[in-house]
C-alpha angles and dihedrals in degrees: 000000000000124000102244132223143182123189122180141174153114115309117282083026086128097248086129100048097044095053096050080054088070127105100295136233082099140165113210102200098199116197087163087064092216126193097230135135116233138201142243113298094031128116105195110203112187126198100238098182114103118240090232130030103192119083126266086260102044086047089056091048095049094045097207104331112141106220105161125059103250122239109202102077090050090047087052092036090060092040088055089042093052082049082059092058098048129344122189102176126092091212140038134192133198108196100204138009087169088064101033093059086056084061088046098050095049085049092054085041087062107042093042080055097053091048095058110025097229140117101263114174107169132034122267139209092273089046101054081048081058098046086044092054091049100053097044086055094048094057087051097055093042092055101056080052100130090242129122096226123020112194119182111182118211131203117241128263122193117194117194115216107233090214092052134035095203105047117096131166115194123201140168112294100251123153112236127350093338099082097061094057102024083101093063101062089064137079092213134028128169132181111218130203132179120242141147136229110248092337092296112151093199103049098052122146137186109236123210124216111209110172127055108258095186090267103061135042109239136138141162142192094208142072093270132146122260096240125347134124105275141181131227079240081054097050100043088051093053111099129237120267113249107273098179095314145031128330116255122218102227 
């Protein structure tokens, strides 16, 4: 079974960086369709379907209305199901789960629509049931993935406490109930931000949060920093933390 990982932030926080720095072969199954170079050892997939299939100005017109059946959730849907069949990489990457539930809610709109042949422009109670279970049923399925390391990357999402203007709790940007137990399904999550080191361009770093400090969802099972820039070589050195035994070089 693969190790798991979830890595989440702002933009330009580095997820995507520090996952392309895992063991290669790896496929880089981009929803977020970047414009990015990659290196050697990297198959970059990219999910060609538009998110939306009407014009700028239908869509206008429609505001919101989901009138054609999309087409990106079933594209991803058939590349995962020819990785059940046969997977050669040691890695793969899903860039990113933020986008991809946005292909999923349009696909439930329209078929919520076609159901009840009505005009339904925002997900109900019924339908967020339906995006949980998918997605429940989709990290199943990516985990039994015969790979060695699975990494999905997850926008950021910052919720402000009414009671407290400084209190912010930042999560995965996960649409519905899922964003409140996605952490939970992976043996490792780590929230990333950009900085650099005494105002210095050229000497920037991404660093990695590894441990929950009461803001951010983060958590490892191994003897990582708390937050430090990292690299996937500096994760798979790190030992495993004691469960009931002895700790275990990887």
């Amino acid at each position: 079974m693969a190790e798991t990982f979830l890595l989440y932030g702002a933009p330009g926080s580095g997820k995507t960086t520090l996952a392309c720095s895992a063991p290669k072969p790896l496929l880089l199954l981009d929803i977020d369709n970047r414009n990015m170079k990659y290196g050697e050892g990297i198959t970059h997939q990219p999910l060609t379907e538009k998110l939306v299939e009407e014009s700028l100005s239908k869509r206008l017109e429609l505001r919101g209305l989901v009138t054609m059946q999309p087409k990106g959730y079933n594209s991803f849907c058939e590349q995962i199901s020819k990785l059940e069949e046969e997977c050669p990489y040691k890695t793969v990457v899903i860039d990113s789960i933020t986008r991809l539930t946005e292909h999923i809610k349009r696909l439930i709109l329209f078929h919520a629509r076609t159901v009840k042949l009505e005009k339904i422009r925002a997900m109900r109670s019924a339908d967020w049931d339906t995006m949980v279970m998918n997605l429940e049923e989709l990290i199943g399925t990516l985990f039994s993935l015969s790979t060695d390391y699975l990494i999905i990357t997850a926008h950021e999402a910052v919720d402000n406490d009414a009671e407290s203007a400084t209190y912010r709790d930042v999560k995965p940007f996960i649409q519905g109930s899922m964003k409140d137990k996605i952490g939970g399904y992976f043996s490792e999550v780590y929230y990333l931000r950009p900085g650099n080191k005494g105002g210095d361009k050229t000497n920037f770093s991404y660093n990695v949060l590894t441990h929950n400090d009461g803001k951010h969802i983060s958590r490892t099972a191994r003897d990582l920093p708390i937050n430090e820039a990292i690299t996937f070589d500096d994760i798979l050195r790190a030992k495993q933390t004691i469960i009931g035994g002895k700790k275990n070089e990887v």
